[in-house]
Every structure is written in C-alpha cells, then in structure tokens.
ROSE-4610 file (N, C-alpha, C; in Angstrom, 1 decimal, always signed):
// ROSE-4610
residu = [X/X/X/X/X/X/X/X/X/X/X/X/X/X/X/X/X/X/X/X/X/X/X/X/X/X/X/X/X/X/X/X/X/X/X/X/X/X/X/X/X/X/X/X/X/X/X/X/X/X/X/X/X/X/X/X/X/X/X/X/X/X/X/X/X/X/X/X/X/X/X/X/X/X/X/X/X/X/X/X/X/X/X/X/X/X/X/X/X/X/X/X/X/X/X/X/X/X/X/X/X/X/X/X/X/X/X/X/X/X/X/X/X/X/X/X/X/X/X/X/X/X/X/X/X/X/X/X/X/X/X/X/X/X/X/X/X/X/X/X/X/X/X/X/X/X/X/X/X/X/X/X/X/X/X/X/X/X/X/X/X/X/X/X/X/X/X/X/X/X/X/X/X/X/X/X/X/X/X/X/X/X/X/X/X/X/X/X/X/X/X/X/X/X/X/X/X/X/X/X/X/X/X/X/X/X/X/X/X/X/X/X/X/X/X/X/X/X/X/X/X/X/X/X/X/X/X/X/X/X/X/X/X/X/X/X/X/X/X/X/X/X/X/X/X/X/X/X/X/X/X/X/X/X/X/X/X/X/X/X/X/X/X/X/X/X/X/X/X/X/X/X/X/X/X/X/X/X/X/X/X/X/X/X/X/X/X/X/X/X/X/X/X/X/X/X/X/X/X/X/X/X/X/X/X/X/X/X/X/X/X/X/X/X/X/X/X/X/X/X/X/X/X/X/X/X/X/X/X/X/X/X/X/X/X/X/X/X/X/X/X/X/X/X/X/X/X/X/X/X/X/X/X/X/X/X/X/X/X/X/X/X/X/X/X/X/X/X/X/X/X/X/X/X/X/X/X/X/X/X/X/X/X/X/X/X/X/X/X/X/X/X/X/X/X/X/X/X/X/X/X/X/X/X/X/X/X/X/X/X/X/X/X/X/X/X/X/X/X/X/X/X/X/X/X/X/X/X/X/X/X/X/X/X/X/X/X/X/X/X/X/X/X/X/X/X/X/X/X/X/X/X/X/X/X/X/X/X/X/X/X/X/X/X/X/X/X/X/X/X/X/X/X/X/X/X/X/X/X/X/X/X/X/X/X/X/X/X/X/X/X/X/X/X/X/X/X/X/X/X/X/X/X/X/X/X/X/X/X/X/X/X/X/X/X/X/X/X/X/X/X/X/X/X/X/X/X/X/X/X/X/X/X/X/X/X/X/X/X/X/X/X/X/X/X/X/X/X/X/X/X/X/X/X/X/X/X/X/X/X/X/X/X/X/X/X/X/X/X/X/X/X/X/X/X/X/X/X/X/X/X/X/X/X/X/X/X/X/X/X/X/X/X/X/X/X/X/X/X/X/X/X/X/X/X/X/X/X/X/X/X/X/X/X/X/X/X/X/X/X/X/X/X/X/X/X/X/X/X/X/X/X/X/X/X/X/X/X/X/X/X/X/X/X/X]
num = [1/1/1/2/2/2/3/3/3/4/4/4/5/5/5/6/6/6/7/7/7/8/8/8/9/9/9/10/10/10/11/11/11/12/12/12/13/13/13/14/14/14/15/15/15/16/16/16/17/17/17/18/18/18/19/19/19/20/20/20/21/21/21/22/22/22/23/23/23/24/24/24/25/25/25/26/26/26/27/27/27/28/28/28/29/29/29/30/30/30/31/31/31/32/32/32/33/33/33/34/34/34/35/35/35/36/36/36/37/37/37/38/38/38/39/39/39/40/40/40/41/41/41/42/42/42/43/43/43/44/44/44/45/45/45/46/46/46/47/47/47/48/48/48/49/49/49/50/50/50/51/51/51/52/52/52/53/53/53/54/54/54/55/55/55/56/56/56/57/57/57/58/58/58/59/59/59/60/60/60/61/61/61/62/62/62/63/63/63/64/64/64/65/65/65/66/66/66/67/67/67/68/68/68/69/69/69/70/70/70/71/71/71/72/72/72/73/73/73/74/74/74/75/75/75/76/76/76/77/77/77/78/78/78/79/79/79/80/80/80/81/81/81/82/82/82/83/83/83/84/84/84/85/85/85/86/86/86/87/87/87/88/88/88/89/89/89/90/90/90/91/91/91/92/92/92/93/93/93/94/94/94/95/95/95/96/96/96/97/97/97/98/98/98/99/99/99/100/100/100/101/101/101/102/102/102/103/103/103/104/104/104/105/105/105/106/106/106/107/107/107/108/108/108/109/109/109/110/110/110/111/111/111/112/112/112/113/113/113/114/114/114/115/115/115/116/116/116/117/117/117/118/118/118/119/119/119/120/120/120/121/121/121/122/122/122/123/123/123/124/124/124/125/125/125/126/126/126/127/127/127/128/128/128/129/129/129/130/130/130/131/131/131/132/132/132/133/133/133/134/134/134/135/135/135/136/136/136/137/137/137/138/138/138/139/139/139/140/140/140/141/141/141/142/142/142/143/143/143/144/144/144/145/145/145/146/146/146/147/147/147/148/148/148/149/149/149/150/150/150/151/151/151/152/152/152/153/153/153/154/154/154/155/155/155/156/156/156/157/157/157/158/158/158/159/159/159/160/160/160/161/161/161/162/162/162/163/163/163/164/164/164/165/165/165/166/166/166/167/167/167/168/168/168/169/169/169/170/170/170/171/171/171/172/172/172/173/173/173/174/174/174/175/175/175/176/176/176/177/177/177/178/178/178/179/179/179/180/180/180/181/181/181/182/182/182/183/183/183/184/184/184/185/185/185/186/186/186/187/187/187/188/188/188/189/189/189/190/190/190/191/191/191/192/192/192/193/193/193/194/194/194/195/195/195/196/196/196/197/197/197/198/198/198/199/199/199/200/200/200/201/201/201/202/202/202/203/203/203/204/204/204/205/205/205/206/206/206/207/207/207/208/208/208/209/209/209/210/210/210/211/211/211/212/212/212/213/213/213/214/214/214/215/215/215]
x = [-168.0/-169.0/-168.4/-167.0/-166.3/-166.5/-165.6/-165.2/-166.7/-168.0/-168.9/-169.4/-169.8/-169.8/-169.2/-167.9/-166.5/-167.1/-167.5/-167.8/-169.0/-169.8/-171.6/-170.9/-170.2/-169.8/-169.2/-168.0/-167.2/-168.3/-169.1/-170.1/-171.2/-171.4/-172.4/-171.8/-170.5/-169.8/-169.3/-169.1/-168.9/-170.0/-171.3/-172.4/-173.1/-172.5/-172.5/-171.9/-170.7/-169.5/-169.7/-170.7/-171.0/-170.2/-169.1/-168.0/-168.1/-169.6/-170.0/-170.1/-170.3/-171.0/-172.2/-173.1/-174.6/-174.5/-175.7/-176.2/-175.2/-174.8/-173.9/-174.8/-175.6/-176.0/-175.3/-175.9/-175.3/-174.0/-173.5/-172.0/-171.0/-169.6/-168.5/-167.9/-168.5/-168.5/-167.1/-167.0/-165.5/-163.7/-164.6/-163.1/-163.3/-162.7/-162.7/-161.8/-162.6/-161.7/-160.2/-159.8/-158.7/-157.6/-158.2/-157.4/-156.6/-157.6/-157.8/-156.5/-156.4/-155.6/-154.4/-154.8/-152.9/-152.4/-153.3/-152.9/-152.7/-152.7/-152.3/-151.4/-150.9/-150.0/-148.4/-148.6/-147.5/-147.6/-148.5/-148.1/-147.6/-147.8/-147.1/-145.6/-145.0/-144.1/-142.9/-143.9/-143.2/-142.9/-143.7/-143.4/-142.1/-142.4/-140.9/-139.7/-139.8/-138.7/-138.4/-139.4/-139.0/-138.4/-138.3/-138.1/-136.7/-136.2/-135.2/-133.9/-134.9/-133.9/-133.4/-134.6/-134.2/-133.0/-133.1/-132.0/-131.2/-130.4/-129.7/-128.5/-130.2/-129.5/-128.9/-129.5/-128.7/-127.9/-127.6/-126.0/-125.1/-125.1/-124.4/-123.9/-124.5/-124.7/-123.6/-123.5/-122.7/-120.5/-120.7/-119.5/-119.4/-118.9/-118.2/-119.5/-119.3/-120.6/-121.6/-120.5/-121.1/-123.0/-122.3/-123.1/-124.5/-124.3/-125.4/-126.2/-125.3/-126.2/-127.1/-126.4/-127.3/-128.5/-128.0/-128.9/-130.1/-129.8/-130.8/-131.9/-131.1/-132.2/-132.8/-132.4/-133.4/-134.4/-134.1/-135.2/-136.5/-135.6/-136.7/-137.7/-136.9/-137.9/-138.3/-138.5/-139.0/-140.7/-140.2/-141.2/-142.1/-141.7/-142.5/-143.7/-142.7/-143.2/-143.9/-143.7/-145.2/-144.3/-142.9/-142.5/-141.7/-142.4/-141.8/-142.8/-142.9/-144.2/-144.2/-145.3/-145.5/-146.2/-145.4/-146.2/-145.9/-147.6/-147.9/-149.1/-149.3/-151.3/-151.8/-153.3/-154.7/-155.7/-156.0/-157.5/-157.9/-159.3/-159.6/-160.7/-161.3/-162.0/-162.7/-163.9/-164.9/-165.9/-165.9/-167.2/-167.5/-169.0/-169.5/-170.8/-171.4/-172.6/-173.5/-175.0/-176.3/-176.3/-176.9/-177.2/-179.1/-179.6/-181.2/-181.7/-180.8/-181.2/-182.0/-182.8/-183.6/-185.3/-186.1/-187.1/-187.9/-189.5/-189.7/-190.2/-190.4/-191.2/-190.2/-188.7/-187.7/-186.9/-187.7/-186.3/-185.8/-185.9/-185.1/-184.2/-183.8/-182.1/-181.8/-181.6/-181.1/-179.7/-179.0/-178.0/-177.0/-177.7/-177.4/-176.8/-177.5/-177.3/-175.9/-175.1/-173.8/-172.9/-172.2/-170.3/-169.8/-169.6/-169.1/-167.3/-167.3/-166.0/-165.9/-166.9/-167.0/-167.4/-167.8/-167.6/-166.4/-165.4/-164.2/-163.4/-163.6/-162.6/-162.8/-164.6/-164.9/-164.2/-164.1/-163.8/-161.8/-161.2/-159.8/-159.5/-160.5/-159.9/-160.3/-161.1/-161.3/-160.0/-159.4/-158.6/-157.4/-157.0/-155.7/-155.7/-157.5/-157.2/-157.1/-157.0/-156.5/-155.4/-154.7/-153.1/-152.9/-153.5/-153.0/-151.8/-150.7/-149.4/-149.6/-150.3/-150.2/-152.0/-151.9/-153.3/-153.2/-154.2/-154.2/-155.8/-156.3/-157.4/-157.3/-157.9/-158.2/-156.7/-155.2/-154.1/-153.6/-154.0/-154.1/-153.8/-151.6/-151.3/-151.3/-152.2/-152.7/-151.3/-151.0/-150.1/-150.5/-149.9/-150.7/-151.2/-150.8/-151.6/-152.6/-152.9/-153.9/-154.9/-155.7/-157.0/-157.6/-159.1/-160.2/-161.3/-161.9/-162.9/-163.4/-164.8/-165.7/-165.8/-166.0/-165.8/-166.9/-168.4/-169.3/-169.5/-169.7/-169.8/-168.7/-167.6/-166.0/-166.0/-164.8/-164.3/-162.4/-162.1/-160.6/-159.6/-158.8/-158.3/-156.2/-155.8/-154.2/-154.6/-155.5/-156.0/-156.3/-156.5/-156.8/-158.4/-159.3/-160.6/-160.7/-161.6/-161.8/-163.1/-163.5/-165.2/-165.3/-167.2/-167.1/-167.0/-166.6/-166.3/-165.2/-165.0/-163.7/-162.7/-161.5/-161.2/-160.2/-160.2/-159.3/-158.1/-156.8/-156.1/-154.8/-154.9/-154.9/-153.6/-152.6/-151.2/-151.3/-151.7/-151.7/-152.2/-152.3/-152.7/-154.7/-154.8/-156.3/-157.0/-157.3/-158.1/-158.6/-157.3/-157.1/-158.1/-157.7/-158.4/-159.9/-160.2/-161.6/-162.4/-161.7/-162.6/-162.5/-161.8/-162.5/-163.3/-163.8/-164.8/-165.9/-166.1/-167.0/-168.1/-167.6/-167.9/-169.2/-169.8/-171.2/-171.5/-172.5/-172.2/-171.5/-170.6/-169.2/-169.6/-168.8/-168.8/-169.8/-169.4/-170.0/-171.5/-171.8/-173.0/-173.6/-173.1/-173.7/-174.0/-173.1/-173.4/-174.5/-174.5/-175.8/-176.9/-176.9/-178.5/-179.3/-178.1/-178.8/-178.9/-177.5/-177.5/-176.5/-176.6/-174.9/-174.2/-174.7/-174.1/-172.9/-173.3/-172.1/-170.8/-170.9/-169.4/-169.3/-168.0/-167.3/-165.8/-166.0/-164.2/-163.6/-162.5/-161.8/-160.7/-160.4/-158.7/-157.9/-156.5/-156.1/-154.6/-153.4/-152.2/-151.4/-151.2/-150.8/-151.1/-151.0/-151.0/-150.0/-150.1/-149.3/-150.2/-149.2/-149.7/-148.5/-148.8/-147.7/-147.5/-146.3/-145.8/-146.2/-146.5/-147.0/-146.5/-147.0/-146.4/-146.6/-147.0/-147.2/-146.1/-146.7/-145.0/-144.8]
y = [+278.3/+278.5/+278.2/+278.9/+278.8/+277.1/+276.3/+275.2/+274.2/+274.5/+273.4/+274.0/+275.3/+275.5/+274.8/+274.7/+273.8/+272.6/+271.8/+270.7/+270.3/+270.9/+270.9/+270.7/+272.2/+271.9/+270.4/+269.8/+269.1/+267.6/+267.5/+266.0/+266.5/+267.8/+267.5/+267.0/+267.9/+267.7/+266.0/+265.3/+263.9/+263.1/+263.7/+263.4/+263.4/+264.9/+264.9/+263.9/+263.8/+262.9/+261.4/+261.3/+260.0/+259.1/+259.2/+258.9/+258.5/+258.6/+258.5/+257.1/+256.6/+255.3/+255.0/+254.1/+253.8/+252.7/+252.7/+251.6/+251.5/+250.8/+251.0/+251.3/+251.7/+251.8/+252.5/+251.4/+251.6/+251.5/+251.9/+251.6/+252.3/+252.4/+252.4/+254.0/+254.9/+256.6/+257.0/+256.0/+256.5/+255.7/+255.1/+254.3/+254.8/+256.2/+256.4/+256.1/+255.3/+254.6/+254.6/+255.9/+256.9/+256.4/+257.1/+256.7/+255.0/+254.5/+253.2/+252.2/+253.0/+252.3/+252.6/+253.8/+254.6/+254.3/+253.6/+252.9/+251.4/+250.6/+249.4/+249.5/+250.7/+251.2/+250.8/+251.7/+252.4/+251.1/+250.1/+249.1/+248.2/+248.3/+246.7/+247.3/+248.4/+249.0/+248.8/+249.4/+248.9/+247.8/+246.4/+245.2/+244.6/+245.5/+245.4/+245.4/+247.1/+247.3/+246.4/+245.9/+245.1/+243.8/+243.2/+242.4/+242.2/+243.2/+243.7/+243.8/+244.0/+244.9/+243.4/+242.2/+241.3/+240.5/+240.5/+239.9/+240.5/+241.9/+242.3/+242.0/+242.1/+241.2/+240.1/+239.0/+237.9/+237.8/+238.8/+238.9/+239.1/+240.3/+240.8/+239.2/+238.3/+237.7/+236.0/+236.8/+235.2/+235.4/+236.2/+236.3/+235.4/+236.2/+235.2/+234.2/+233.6/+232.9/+233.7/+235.1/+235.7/+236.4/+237.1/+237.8/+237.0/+235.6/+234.9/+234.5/+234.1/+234.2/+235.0/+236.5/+237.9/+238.1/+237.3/+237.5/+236.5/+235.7/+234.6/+234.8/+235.7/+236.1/+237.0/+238.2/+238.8/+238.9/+237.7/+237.4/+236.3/+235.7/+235.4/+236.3/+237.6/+238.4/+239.3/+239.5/+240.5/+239.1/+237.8/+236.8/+236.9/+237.2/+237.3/+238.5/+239.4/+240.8/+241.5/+240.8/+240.7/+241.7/+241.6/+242.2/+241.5/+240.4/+239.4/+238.7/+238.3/+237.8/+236.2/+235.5/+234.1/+233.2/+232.3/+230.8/+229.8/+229.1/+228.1/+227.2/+226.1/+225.8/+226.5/+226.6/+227.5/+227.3/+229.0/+228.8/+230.1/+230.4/+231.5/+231.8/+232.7/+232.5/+234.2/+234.2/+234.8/+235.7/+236.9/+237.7/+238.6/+238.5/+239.6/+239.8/+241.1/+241.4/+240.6/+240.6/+239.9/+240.2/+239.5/+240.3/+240.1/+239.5/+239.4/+239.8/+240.6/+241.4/+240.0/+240.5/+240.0/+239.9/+238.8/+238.8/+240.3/+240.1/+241.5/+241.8/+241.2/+241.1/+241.6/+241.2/+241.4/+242.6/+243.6/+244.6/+245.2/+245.0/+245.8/+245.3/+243.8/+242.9/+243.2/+244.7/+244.9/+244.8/+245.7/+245.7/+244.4/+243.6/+242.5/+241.1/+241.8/+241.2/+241.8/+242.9/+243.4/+242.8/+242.4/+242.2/+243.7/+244.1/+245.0/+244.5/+245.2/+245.6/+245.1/+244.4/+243.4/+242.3/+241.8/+240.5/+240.0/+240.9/+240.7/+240.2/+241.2/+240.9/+239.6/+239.0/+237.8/+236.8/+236.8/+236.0/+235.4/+236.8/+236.8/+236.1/+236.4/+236.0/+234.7/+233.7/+232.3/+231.8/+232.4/+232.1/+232.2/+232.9/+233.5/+232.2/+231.9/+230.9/+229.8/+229.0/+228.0/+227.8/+228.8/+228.4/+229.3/+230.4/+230.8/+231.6/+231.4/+232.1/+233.1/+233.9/+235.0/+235.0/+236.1/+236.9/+238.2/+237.9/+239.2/+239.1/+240.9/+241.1/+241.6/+241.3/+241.8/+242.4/+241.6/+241.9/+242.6/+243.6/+244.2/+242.8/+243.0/+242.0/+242.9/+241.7/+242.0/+242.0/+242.6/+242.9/+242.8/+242.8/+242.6/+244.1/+244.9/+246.3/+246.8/+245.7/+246.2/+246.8/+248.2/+248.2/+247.7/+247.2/+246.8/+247.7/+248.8/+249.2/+250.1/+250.1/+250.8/+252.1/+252.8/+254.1/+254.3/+254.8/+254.9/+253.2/+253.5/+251.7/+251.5/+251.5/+250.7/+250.2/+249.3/+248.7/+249.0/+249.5/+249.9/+249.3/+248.8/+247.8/+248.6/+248.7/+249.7/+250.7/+251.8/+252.8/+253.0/+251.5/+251.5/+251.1/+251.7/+251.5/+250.2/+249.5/+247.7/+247.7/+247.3/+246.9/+245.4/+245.3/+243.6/+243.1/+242.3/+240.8/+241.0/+240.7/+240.4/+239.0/+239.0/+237.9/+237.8/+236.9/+236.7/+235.4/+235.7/+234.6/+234.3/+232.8/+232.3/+231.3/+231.4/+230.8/+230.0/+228.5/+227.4/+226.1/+225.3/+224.1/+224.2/+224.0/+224.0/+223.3/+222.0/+221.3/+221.8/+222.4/+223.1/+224.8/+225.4/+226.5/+226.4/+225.5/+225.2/+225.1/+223.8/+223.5/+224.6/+225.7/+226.9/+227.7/+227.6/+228.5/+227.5/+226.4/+225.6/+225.1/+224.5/+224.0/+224.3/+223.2/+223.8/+224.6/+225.9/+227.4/+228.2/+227.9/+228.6/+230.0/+230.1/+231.9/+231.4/+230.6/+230.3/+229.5/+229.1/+229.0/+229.9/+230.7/+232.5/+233.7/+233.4/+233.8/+232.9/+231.6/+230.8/+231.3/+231.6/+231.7/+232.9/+233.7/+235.1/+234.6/+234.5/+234.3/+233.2/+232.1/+230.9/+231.6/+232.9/+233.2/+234.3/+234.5/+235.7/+235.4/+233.7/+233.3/+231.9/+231.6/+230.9/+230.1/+229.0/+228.7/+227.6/+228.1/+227.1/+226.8/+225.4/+225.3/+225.1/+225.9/+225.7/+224.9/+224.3/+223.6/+225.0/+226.3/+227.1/+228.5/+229.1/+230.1/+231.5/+232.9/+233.7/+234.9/+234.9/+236.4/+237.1/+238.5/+239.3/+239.8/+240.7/+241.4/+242.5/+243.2/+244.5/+245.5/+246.6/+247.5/+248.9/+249.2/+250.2/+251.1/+252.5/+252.6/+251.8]
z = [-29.4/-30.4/-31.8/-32.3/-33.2/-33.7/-32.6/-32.6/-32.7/-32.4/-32.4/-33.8/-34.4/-35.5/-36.8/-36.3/-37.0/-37.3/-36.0/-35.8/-37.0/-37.0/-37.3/-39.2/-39.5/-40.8/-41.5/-40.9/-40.6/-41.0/-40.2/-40.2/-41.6/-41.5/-42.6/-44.0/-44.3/-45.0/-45.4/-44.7/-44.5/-45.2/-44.8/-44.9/-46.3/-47.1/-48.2/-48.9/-48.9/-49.6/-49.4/-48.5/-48.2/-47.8/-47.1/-46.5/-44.9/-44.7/-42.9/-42.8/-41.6/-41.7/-42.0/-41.7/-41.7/-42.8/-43.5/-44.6/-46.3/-46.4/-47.8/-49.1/-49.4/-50.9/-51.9/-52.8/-54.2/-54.8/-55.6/-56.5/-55.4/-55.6/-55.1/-55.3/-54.5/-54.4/-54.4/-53.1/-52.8/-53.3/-54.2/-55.2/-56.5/-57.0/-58.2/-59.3/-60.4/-61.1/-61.1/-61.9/-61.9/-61.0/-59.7/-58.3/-58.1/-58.4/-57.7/-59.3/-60.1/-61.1/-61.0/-60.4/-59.8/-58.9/-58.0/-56.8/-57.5/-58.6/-58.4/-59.4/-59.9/-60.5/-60.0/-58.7/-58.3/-56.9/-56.6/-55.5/-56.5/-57.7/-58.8/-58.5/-58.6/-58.9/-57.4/-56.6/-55.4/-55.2/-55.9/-55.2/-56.0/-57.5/-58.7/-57.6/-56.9/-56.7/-55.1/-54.1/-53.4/-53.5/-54.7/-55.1/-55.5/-56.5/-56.9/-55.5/-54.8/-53.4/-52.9/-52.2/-52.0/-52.4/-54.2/-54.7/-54.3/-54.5/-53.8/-52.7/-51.8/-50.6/-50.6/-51.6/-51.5/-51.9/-53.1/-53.5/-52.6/-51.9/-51.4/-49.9/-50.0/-49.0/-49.4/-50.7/-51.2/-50.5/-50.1/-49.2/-48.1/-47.0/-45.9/-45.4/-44.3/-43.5/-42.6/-42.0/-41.5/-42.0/-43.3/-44.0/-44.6/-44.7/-45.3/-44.3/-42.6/-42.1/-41.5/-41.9/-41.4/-42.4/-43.4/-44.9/-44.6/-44.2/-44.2/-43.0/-41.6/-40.4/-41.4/-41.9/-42.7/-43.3/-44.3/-45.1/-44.2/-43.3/-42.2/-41.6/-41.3/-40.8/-41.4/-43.1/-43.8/-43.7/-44.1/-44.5/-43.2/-41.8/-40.8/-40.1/-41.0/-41.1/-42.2/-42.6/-44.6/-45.4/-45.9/-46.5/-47.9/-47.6/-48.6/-49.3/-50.9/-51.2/-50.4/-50.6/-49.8/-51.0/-51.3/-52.1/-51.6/-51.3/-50.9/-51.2/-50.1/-50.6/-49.9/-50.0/-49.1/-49.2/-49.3/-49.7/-49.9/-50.9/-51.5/-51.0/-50.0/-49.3/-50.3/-50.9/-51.8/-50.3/-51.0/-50.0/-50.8/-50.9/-52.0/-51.8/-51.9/-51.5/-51.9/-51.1/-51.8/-52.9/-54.1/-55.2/-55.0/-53.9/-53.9/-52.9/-52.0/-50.8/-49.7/-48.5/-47.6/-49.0/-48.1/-48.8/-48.6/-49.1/-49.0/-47.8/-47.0/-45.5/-44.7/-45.0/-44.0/-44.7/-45.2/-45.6/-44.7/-43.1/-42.4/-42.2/-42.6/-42.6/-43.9/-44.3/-45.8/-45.1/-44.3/-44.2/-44.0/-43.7/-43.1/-44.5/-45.5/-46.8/-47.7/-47.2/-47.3/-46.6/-47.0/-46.6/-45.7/-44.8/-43.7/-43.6/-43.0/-42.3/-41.1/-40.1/-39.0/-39.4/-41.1/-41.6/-42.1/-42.7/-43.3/-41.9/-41.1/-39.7/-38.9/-38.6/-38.6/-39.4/-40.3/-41.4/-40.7/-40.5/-40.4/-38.9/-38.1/-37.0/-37.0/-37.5/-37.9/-38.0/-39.7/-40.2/-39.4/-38.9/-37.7/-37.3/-36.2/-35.3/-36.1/-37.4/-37.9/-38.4/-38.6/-38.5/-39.9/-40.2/-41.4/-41.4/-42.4/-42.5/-43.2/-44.3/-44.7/-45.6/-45.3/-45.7/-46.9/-47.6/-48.5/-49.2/-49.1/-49.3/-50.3/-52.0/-53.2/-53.2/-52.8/-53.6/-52.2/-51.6/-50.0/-49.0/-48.4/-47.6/-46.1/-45.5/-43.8/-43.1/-42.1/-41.2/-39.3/-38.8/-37.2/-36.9/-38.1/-37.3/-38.6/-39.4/-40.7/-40.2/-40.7/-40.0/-41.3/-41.3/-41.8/-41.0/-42.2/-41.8/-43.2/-42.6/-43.4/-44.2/-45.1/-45.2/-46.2/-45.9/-46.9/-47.6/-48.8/-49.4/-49.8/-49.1/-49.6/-48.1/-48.1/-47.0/-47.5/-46.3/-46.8/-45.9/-46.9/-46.2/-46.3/-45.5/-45.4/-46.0/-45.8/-46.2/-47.5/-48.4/-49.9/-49.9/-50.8/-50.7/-51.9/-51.5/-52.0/-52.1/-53.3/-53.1/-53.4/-53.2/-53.2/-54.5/-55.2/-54.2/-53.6/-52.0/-51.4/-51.8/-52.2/-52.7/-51.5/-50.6/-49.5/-49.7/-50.1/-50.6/-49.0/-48.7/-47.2/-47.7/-46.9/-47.4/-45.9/-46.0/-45.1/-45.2/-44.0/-45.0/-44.8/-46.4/-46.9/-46.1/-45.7/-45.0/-43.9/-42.9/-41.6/-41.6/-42.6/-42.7/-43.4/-43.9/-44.5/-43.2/-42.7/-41.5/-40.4/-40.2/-39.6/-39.9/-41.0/-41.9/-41.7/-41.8/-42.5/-41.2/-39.8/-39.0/-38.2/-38.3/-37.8/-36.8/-37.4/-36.5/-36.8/-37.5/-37.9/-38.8/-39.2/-40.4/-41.6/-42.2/-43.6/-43.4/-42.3/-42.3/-41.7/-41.3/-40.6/-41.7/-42.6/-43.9/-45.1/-45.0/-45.9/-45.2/-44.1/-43.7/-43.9/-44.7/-45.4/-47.0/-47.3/-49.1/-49.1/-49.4/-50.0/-50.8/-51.9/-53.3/-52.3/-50.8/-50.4/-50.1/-50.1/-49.4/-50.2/-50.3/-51.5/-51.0/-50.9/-49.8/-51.2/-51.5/-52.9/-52.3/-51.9/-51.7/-52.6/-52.4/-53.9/-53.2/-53.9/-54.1/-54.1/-55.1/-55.5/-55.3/-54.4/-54.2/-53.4/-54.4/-53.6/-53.4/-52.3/-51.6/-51.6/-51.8/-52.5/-50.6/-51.1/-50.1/-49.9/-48.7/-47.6/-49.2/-49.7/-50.2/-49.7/-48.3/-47.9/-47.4/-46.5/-45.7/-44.6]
C-alpha cells in the first residue's frame, strides 16, 4: 500500500512539472535559462582543459620512438572514441519545429508537426549508414552509447536538455551524406510532406565538431 501510494505521488508529480511524455506544447519548461548557460559554461571549460591535456601529451611524446608511437595510438583512439575535437567537410543537417502546425481539418497530426526524439534518432541512423565520422547535436558530441530522448518539450541529448532548432553538424564526405537524407522516400521527404521549413541539409568544406565533454 505504502509503495503504490509512493507510486501514485511520484507520476503525478512528473505530471505537474511536465517532464512526462505525451504532446510537446509550448516554450522550453525544462531548460532554464540560468542552468542551460552554466552548462555551456563549464562544457567550453572542459573542452579548454581537454585540449590543453592533449598538447601535453604530445609533448611528452617528443622523446624516444617508443612514446610517440604510444602517443599517436592514443590520440587515435581518443579521435575514435569522441574525445577529441573533429575538422572536416559535411553537412548541417537543420530540425525545427512546424512553425504552421497541420492544416485545420488535420489537428490531430499536431504532434506530428514537432521534431521528437524518434526523429532526431531517424535522422542519425541515415547518417551512421552513410559513412558519417562524427556527429554533434546543438554543440552535444554523439557517442555509441548517446541516449536521444524526450523529456516533456526538450529532447535531451547526454542528459543536456536542447530545444528546437536541432542543428546537427556531420564530419564526412557531403555528397555521400546528403544523398542519405535526400533520396526518394528517404527522411527529408518524410519530413516535406508535413512542413519543408522543418528540415534543412547545407553541405559545408569546413567544419568542426567538438569533443565528448561528459563523464
């Protein structure tokens, strides 16, 4: 009795704070300003100090042959393991809510007119299967165990809360990852047939994607 009591409090409470699943409405509840500045605070800070650290290592590496080549598997496998920033060409792959909803006949595809947490993931596994080398969501670098999911109207991406526009920055070759987005049937025409204004693909020559700053 204790424990389903527990339970009953526990969901309404959720419920309150608006932090459950269901329909996204309205502005961004659960990313408060404050928070969300202290978090790009203290990840700029971290990537300072990862960076700093690298050098380091390659100091330390200007010795014998041994040590450069333990220095160089290294930095191979921080670059493999997203702990290293990445520049290269791509592509900027844009996701941002409807701004004109469903017409008025169809308001029950309102939800359908939001960017989700099973659209971001669609989007990634495209890109995976085109050959992309590194991924980063609104500055947020993807890992093989990133979760992407929902929480009220954010989508949280390494347990940082993100709202729309999703800016997805894709380190590979541009033509290759366009044409997995683009192809007829594909993602971006799955998305035009609600709104074109929700999805956006730019290939760029120049781009980075920072490195993992989590634990």
């Amino acid at each position: 009795g204790f424990l389903l009591a527990g339970s009953v409090q526990t969901v309404n409470g959720i419920r309150r704070s608006g932090t459950g699943g269901g329909t996204r409405v309205g502005g961004i509840s659960g990313a408060n300003g404050t928070v969300t500045d202290t978090i790009k605070k203290q990840q700029k800070q971290i990537e300072d100090l990862l960076k700093e650290k690298t050098k380091y290592e390659n100091s330390l590496a200007q010795g014998d042959g041994n040590s450069k080549a333990l220095n160089d598997e290294l930095q191979k496998m921080k670059l493999i393991a997203g702990m290293s920033e990445v520049k290269g060409p791509g592509i900027i792959l844009t996701l941002q809510d409807s701004k004109t909803g469903p017409p008025s006949n169809r308001q029950f595809e309102v939800d359908d007119y939001n960017i989700h947490d099973v659209t971001i993931q669609r989007a990634i596994n495209e890109l995976n299967a085109s050959g992309a080398e590194a991924i980063s969501i609104n500055g947020q670098r993807l890992l093989n165990r990133t979760a992407i999911r929902c929480v009220g109207p954010t989508a949280q991406v390494n347990g940082v809360p993100l709202s729309s526009p999703y800016k997805i920055s894709v380190i590979g070759d541009p033509a290759t990852l366009e044409g997995g987005l683009t192809f007829p049937g594909g993602f971006v025409q799955w998305l035009n047939s609600y709104d074109p204004a929700m999805v956006k693909v730019e290939k760029k020559q120049n781009l980075v994607v920072p490195a993992y700053t989590g634990s």
